[in-house]
Each structure stands twice: as C-alpha cells, then as structure tokens.
C-alpha positions as CSV (number, residue, x, y, z in Angstrom):
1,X,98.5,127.3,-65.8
2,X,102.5,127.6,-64.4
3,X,103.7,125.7,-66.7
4,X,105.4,128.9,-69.0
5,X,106.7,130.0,-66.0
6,X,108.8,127.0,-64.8
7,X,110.3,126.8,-68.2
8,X,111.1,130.5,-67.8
9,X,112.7,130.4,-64.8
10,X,114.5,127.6,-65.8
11,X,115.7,130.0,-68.8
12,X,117.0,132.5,-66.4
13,X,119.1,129.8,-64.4
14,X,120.8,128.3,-67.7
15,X,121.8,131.9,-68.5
16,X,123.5,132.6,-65.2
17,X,127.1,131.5,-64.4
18,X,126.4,129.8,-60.8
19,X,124.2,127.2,-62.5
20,X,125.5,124.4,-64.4
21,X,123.0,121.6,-64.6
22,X,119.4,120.2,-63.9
23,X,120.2,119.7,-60.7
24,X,121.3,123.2,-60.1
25,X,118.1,124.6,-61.5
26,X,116.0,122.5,-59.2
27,X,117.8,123.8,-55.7
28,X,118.1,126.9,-56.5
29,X,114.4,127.6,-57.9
30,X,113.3,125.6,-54.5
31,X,114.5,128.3,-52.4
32,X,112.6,130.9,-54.0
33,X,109.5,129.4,-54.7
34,X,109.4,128.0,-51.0
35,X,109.7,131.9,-49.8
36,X,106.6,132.7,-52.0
37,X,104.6,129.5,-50.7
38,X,105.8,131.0,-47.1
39,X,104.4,134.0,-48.1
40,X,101.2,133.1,-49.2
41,X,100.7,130.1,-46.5
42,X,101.0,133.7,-44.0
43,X,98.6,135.1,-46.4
44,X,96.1,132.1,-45.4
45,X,96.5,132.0,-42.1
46,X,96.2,136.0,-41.8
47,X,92.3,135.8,-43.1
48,X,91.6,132.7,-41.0
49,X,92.7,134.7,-38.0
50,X,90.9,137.6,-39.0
51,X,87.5,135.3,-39.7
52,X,87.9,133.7,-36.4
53,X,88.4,137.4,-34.7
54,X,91.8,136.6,-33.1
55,X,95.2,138.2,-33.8
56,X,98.1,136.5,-36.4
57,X,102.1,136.7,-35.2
58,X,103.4,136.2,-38.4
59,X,106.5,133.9,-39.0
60,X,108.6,136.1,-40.2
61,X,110.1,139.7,-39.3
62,X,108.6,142.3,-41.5
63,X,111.8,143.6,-43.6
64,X,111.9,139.8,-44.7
65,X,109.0,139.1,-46.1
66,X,108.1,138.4,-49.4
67,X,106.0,141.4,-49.8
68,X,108.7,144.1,-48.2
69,X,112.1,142.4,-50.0
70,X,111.2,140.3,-52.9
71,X,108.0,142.5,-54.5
72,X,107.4,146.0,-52.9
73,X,104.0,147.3,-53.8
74,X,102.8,151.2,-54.4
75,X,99.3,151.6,-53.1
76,X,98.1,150.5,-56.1
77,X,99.2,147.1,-56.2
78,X,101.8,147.8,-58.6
79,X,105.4,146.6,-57.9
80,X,107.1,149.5,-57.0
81,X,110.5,149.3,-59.1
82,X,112.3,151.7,-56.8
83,X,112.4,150.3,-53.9
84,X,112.6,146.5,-55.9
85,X,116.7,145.2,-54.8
86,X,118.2,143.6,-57.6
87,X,121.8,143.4,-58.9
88,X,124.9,143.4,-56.3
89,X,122.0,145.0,-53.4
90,X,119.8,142.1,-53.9
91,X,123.0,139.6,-53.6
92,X,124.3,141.3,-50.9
93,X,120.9,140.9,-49.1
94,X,119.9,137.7,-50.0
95,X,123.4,136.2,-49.0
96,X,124.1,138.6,-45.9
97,X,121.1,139.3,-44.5
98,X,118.1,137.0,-45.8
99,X,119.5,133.4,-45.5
100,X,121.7,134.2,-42.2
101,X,118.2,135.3,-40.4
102,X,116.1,132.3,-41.9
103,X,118.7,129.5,-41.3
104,X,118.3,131.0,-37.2
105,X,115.0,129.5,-37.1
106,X,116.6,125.9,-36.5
107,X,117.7,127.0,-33.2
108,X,114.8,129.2,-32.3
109,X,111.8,126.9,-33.2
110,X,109.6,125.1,-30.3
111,X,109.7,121.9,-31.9
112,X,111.4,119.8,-35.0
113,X,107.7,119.2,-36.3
114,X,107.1,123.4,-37.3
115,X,106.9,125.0,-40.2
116,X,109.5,127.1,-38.2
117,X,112.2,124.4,-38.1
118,X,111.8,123.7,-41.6
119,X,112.7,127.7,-42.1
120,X,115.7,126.8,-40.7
121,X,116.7,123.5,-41.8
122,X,116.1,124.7,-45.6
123,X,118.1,127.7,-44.9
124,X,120.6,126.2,-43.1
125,X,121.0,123.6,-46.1
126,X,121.3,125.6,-48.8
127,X,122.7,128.2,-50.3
128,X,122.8,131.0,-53.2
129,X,124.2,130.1,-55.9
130,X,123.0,132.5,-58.5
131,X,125.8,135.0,-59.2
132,X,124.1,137.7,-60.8
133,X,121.7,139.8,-58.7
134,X,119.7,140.7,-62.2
135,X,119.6,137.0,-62.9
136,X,118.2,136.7,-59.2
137,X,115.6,139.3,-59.7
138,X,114.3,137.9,-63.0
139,X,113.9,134.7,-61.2
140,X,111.8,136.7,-58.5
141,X,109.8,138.3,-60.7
142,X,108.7,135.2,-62.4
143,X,108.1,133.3,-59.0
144,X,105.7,135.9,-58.2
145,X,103.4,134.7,-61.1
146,X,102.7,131.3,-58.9
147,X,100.1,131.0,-56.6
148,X,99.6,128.3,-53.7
149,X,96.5,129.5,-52.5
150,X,94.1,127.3,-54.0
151,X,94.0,123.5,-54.5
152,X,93.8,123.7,-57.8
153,X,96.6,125.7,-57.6
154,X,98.8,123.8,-55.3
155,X,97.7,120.4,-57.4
156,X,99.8,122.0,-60.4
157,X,102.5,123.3,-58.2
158,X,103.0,119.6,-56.9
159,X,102.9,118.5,-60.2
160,X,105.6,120.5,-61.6
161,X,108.0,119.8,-59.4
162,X,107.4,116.8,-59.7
163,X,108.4,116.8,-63.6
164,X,111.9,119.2,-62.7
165,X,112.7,116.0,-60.2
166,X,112.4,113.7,-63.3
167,X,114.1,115.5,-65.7
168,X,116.9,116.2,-62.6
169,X,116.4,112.3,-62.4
170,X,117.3,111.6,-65.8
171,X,120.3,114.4,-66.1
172,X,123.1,111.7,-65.1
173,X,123.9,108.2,-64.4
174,X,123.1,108.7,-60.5
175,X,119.1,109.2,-62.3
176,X,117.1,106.8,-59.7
177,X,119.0,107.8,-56.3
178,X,116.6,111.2,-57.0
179,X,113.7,109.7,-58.9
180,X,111.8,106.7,-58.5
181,X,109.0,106.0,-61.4
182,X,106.0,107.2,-59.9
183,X,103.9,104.2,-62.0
184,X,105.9,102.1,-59.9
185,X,105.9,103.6,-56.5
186,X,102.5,104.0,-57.3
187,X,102.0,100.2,-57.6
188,X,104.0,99.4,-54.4
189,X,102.0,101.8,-52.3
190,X,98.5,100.2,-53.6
191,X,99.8,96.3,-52.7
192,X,101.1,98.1,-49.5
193,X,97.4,99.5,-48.6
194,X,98.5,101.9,-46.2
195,X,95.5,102.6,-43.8
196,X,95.0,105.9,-41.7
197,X,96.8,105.6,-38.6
198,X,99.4,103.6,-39.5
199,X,103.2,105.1,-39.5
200,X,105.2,105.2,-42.5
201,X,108.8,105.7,-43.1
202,X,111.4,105.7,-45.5
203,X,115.0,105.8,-44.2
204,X,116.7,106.8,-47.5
205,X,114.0,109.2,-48.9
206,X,115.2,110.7,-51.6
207,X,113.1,113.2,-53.5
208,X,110.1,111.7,-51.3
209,X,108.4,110.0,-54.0
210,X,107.1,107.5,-51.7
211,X,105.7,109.6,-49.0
212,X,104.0,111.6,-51.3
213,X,102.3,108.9,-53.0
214,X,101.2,107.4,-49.9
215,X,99.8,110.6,-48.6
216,X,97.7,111.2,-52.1
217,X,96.6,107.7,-51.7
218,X,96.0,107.9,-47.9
219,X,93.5,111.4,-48.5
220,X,92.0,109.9,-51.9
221,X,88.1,109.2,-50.2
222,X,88.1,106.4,-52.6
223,X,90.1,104.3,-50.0
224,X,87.9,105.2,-47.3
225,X,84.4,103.8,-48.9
226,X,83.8,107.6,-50.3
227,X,84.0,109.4,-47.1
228,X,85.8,112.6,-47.0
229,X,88.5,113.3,-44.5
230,X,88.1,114.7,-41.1
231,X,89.8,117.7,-40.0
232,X,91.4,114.8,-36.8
233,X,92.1,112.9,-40.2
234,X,93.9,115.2,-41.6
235,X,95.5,116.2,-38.7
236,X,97.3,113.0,-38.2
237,X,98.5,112.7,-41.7
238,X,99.8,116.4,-41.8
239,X,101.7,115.5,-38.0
240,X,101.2,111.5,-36.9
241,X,102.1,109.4,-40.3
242,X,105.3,110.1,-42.2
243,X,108.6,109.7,-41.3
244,X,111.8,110.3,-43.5
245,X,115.3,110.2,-43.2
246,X,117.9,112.0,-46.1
247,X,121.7,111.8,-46.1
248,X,122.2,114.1,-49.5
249,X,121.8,117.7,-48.8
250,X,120.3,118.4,-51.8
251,X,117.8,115.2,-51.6
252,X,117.0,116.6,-48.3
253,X,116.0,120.0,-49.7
254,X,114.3,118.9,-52.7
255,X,112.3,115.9,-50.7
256,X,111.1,118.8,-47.7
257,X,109.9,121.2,-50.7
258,X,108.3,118.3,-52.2
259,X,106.2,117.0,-49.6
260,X,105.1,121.1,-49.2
261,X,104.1,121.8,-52.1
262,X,101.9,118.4,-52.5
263,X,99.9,119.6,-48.7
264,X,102.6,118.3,-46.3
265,X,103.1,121.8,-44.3
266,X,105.7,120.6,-41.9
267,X,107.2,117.2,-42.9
268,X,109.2,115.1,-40.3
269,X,112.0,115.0,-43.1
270,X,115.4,114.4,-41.4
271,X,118.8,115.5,-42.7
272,X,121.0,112.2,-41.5
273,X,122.3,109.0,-42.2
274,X,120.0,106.6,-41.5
275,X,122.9,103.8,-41.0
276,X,124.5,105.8,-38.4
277,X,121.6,104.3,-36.3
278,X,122.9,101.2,-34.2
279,X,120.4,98.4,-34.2
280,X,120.6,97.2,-30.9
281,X,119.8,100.5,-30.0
282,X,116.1,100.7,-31.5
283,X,113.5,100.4,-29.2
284,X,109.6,99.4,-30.2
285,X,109.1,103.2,-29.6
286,X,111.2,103.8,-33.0
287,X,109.2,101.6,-35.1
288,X,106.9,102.4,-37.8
289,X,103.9,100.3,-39.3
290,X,105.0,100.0,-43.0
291,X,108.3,100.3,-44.8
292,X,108.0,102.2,-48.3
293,X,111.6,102.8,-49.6
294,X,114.3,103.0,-52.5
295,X,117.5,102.7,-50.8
296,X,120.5,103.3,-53.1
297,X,122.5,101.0,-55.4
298,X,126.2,99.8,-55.5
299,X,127.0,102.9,-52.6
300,X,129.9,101.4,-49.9
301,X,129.4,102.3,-46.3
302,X,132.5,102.9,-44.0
303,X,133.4,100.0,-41.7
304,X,132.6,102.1,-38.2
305,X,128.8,102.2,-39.8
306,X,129.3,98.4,-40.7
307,X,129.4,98.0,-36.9
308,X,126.2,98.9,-36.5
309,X,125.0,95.7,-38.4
310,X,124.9,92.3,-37.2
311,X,125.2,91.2,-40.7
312,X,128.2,92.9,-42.1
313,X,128.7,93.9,-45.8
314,X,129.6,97.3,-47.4
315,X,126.4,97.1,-50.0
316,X,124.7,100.2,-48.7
317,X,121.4,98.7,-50.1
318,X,121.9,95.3,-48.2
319,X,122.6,97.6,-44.5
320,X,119.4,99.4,-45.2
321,X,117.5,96.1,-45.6
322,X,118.3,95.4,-42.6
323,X,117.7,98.7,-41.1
324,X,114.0,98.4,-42.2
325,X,113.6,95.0,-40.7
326,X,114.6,96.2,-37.7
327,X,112.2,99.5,-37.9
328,X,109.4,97.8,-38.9
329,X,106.8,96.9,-36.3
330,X,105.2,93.2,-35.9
331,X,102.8,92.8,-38.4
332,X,104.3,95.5,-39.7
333,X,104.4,95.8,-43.7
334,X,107.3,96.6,-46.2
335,X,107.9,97.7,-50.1
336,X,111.9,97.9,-50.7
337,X,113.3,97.9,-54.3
338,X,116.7,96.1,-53.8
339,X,119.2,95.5,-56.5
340,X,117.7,91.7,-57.8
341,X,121.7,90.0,-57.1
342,X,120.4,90.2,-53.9
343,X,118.0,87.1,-54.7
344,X,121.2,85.2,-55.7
345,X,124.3,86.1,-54.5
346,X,127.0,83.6,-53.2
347,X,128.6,85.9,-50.6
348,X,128.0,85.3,-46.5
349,X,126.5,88.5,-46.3
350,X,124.1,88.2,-48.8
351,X,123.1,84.3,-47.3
352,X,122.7,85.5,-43.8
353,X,120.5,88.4,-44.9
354,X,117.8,86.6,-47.1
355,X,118.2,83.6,-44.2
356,X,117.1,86.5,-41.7
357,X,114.5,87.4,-44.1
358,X,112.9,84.8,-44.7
359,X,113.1,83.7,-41.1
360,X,111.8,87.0,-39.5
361,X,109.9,87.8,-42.1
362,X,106.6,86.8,-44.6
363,X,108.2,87.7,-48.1
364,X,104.8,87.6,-49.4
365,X,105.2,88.6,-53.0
366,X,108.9,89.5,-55.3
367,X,108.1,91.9,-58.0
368,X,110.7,91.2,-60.7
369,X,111.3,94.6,-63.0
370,X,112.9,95.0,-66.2
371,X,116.1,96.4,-67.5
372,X,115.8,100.2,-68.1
373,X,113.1,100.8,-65.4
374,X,115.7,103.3,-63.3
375,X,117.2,105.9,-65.8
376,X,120.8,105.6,-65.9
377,X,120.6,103.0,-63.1
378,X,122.7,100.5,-65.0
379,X,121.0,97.4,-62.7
380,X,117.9,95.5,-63.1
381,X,116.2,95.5,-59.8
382,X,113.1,93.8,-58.2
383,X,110.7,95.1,-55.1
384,X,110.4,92.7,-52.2
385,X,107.0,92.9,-50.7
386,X,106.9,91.5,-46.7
387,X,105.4,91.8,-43.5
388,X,107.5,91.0,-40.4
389,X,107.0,88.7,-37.4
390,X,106.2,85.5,-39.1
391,X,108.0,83.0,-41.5
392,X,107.6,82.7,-45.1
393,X,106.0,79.7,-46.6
394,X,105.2,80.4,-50.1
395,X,106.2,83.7,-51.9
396,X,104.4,85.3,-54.8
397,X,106.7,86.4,-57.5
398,X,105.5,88.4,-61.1
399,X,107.9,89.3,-64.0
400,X,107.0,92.4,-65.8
401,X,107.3,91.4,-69.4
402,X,107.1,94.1,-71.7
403,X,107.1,94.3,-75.6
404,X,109.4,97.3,-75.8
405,X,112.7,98.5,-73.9
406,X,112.2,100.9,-71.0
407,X,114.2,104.3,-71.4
408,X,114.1,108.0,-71.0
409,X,111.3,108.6,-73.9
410,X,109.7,105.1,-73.2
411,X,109.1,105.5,-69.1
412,X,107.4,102.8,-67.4
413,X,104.2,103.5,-67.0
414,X,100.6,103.0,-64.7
415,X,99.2,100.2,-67.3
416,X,102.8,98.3,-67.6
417,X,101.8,97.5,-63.6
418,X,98.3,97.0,-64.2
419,X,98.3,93.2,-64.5
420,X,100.9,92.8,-61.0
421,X,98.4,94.8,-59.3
422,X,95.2,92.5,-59.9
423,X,96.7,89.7,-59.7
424,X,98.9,90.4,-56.5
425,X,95.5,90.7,-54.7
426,X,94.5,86.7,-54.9
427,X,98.6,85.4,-55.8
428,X,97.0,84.3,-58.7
429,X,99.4,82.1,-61.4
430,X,99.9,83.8,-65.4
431,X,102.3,83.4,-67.9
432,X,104.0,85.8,-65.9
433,X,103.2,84.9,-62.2
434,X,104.1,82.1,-60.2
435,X,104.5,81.0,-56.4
436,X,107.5,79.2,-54.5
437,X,107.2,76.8,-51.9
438,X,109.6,78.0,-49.5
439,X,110.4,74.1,-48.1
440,X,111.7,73.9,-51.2
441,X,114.4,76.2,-51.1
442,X,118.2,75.1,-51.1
443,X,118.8,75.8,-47.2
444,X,122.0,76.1,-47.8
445,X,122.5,79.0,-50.2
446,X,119.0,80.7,-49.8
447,X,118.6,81.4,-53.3
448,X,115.9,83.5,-54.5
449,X,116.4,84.0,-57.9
450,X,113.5,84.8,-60.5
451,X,113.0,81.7,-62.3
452,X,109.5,81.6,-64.3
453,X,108.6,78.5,-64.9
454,X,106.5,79.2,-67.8
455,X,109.6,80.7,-69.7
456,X,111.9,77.5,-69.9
457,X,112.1,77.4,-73.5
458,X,113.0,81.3,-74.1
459,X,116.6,82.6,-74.0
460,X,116.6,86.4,-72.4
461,X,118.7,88.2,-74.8
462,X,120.4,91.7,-72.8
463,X,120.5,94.9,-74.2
464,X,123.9,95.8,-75.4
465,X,123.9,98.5,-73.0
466,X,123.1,96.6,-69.8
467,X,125.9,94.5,-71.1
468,X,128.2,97.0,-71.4
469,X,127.2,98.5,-67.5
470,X,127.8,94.8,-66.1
471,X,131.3,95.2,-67.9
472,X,131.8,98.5,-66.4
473,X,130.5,96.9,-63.1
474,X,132.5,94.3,-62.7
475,X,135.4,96.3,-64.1
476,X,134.8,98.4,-61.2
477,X,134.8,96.0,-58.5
478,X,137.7,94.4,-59.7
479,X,139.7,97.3,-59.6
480,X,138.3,97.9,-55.6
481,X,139.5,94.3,-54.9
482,X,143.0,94.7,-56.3
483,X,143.1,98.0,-54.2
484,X,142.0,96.2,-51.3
485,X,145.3,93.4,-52.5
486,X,147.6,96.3,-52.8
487,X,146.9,97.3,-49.3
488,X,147.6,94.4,-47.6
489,X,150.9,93.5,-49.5
C-alpha cells in the first residue's frame, strides 16, 4: 500500500546534497514521518475526546502542527500551495523555528515515560540534514500519502521500516550493530517465552529488533490460549515491560521510531551507555525478568568504564555480559548473542567470565550460528540461552548446519531455525544437537567450545572470505598490541 512511496522518498534523499548513504536516508525520513504519525496519533485522540464528550489539549502549539506548516489546507481539503513553505523559508523554519521548539519538550514533559519526552529526545537528537528546502518539501509531500490510523495501516508502516533498517543494515561492514535477523531474534524470543508481566530489557538496543519482537509475540492471543488482550494488558506492555538502553545517536533515533510505528507510543528507550552503570551500584529495584540482547562485536571500552566491572577486559561484548547478569533478576531468563571465542578463549578475562557464568548461572542451551548470519559482521557468533540463580549441570547446545552460505541475497531465514526451536523444547539429541555434562568440563580453562560429537569425521572448510576477516582481525589486534609496546618503551 506505501510501499511506492518509501522508494520515492528515498529518491528524493539520494538526489539532495546533505544525504550520502542508507543510513542518511533512514534518519532523516524518521523525522518526518514521526511528525505525520504525531499528527495523526492527535487526530486519534481528538475524536476519542470528542466521543467521550470531554475536551483535547493538543501536544503541540498550533503554528507547528502538521496541518498549519507541513500541508496547509483550503476549505476544500486541497493543499493550499500558497501558503505551503518550501525552499530557503521551509529550511529556515524547519531548522530555526520547528526543531528548536520540539527539542524543548525534554525539559518541559511531566515524565521520561510521555509521548512528550519522546518530542523532545528525538528532536533533541537529531538534526536536518537535507540542504535544499525543495528537496524538503518533496519529501513532505510524499510523507503526507502515509497513514497511521488504522492497524492495517500501522502493520505496513512497521514493516517498512523495518526493511530501510535492513538495507541500512547491510550498507557497510558495521551491518549487525543496526540489524539483527529477525528469523533469528525471532527464534530467541520464542525459547525465551516471555510472559505478560514480566520486564524485558536490552542494554545495547540497537534498532530495537528485540523489543519489538517480543512485544508482537507478547500481544499475538496465540500465546495466551486465544484470548484477546485486555485494555490493563495492554496497558502494561505500552508502560510496564520494555526497557532499553542506546549509546549511538542515530540507533537511539531509529530504535524510538521503531518501536512507534510497530504500537509502542512512548517507549522507555534511553539515549546512554549502558556500561557507564557501576555494578555494585544496581540494586534488585534495577532488575528486569528476561535479558533479550545483541551487544556489539570487537568495540573497546575506556579503562575508567572498565572499573565498573569486576571482571576487567576491554571486549565491549564481554562488559555487557556481565552487565546483563547483573540486571537480570533470580530466575530471571536471558538470550545474548556473543561473539562464539567467547566459548574458548585462553585469556583471564574470558576464564573468569564463563567461570561466573556458569557458576551464577543455568546456561541451559548454546545456539551455535553459521558464518555469514550478521551481514558484514566478519565473526561467527553463537546465542547463549540462561536463567540466573542456579548452577549449570548439563547445557544444550544445536549447530545450525545449512546446505548453502548465508549472505545479503541468501538471509537466514524462519525455517533455517525451525529444527532448534522444536527440539530446544525437550533438549532432544540430532545430528546436530547434543548435551554437555558440565562435571566434565576442564575446570581449569572453562572451555565451552562447540564440539558436535556427531561430526568427528568432517573437516569444516572456511569461506575464503571469513578467512580473509580473521586475517584482517588478527592483523588488527596486532597492530593495537604493538601500539600498546610502543607506549610503554
């Protein structure tokens, strides 16, 4: 139904100078379409006040609404082209006037969890970057076409987004710090089984991939015998049940207008790093019931955030491991894709942190993925799947064997997972399934590496190009290390 009109404005954005790449056309259409879902969410609320006989405050001062600024309307409903800004009068407005007086609503909000403060955060985040006020109006104009009124209508918004996140996702090498697979977020969140009134969170959040999926999944009657949601249901997903945390600006915006447009109005998204958080310093108050989370590969953290740690490394992926042990509650329950060296390397930090896991923690099930599953990732990765507050005995691990290599026009996909999912439920042994005792574990090194029994007369072959990122890997690391040398000579 939209569809023409994404690919148009996309058009527009390619053509104007302030716009160089995917991720470019993303932000800045998010603005704009996130003023027109303003507008018609005031739209909404207007009748309902109307039906229920009370008056409607609107959210925004007239002269900057949608309506008045964007697409000024003669009696007839047609847009009157006269008093329509565009060129250097729309630029002037939109960067002197508009985004100075929405950015205010940060400061001037009741509370964090408002569609107010989200006015305000966005705006506050964000900026302009179109450079022609006639590129800017085209853009308008097109925006216009889309409608959020409907479910229908909202279902297809949500959905292409979704697709501009993946092809923003697969623009550059950096490809899975903004897109997970949804097949395979998809998978986590049904092994996860999130049930209403629990808390979920995701401390490095991305694109919100994964509280998105879990809030489809929590409102899908089919995982509450049939039953359709109450409105108190409802109310306590849209307020009560997800929690996120962004350090990327742009993440940040894209994640917020994400969760909007898929029936989130308000999300508790927070623009922050996550490992700035001490440990000691979390309290059972700050805890969440499940864990749902992508944290980012190969990043460094800066030794001041090390000290928040009791383990100390500079793997950004291994602090936030930590960080959701500590956030989870007791019995709490966790999905985190890690990078899979973590299962194996030598390194004190590495020992102490899958000791503490193991310790702390049930690592109930290890879902090992293949090469290519993260666009431009360079890593292969696996998902540890654990509930905290008791010890593991026996974990559950599944390779995902597939006859073909994963890539931008192969994607993983929902019946890649199917056979993980079934047999997750009862830990149940395959050619590509198997269980560890834990007692038999080398207590000295920890090692958790994937080693299918089943396989030991096949020889993995690599992909040339997984090869070739190792090399550049490796050649990477040893540069850092002979820095590190250089410094101390």
């Amino acid at each position: 139904m939209f569809e023409q009109t994404f690919k148009n404005i996309d058009d527009v954005l390619w053509k104007d100078a302030g716009c160089g790449s995917e991720l470019d056309y993303v932000e800045q259409s998010s603005w704009v379409l996130f003023l027109k879902y303003l507008d018609d969410l005031e739209k909404d609320r207007a009748s309902a006040a109307s039906l229920s006989g009370k008056p409607y405050q609107p959210i925004l001062n007239e002269e900057y609404r949608w309506g008045v600024w964007a697409m000024p309307r003669k009696a007839d409903g047609e847009i009157d082209h006269h008093a329509a800004l565009t060129g250097d009068d729309l630029l002037d407005f939109v960067n002197g006037t508009l985004f100075p007086y929405l950015s205010k609503f940060k400061q001037t909000a009741e509370s964090t969890d408002t569609i107010e403060y989200k006015i305000g955060e966005i705006f506050s985040e964000i900026k302009n970057k179109l450079q022609s006020g006639y590129s800017l109006r085209e853009v308008i104009n097109h925006v216009d076409e889309l409608r959020f009124q409907t479910s229908v209508e909202k279902h297809e918004m949500s959905h292409l987004y979704e697709a501009k996140i993946k092809n923003m996702g697969n623009a550059g090498r950096n490809g899975g710090e903004y897109y997970t697979p949804r097949p395979l977020i998809r998978a986590i969140v049904q092994v996860i089984a999130p049930q209403l009134g629990e808390t979920i969170y995701d401390a490095a959040a991305g694109s919100a991939g994964f509280l998105v999926e879990a809030f489809d999944y929590l409102r899908d009657p089919a995982h509450h015998g049939g039953k359709k949601l109450s409105v108190q249901d409802m109310r306590t997903l849209q307020k009560n049940t997800f929690f996120g945390k962004e350090k990327k600006s742009l993440a940040f915006i894209i994640g917020t207008m994400n969760m909007i447009l898929h029936g989130i109005e308000a999300p508790n998204l927070v623009h922050t790093n996550s490992l700035t958080e001490n440990l000691a310093d979390i309290q059972e108050k700050d805890r969440f019931n499940i864990v749902l989370a992508n944290p980012p590969f190969g990043g460094k953290e800066r030794k001041e955030v090390q000290q928040n740690f009791p383990i100390k490394t500079g793997e950004t992926a291994f602090l936030f491991l930590q960080h959701f042990i500590k956030k989870l509650k007791a019995g709490g329950r966790a999905g985190i894709v890690i990078k899979n060296t973590f299962l194996s390397n030598s390194d004190n930090a590495s020992v102490s942190l899958r000791k503490e896991l193991l310790e702390s923690c049930n690592l109930f099930a290890v879902l090992d993925l293949p090469g290519g599953t993260f666009t431009g990732a360079g890593v292969k990765t696996v998902v540890l799947f654990f509930e905290k507050g008791k010890p593991t005995r026996k974990t559950w691990y599944y390779q995902l064997n597939l006859d073909r290599n994963l890539g931008k026009t192969n994607p993983l996909n929902e019946n890649d997972l199917a056979e993980f999912v079934q047999l997750q439920q009862t830990s149940a042994g395959s050619d590509n399934s198997w269980t560890v005792d834990i007692a038999d574990v080398d207590k000295t090194s920890f090692d958790l590496s994937v080693k299918n029994p089943n396989n030991n007369d096949e020889v993995e072959l690599r992909e040339p190009e997984e090869i070739l990122d190792e090399m550049a890997r490796l050649d990477s690391e040893a540069a850092d290390i002979l820095e590190t040398i250089r410094g101390l000579v």
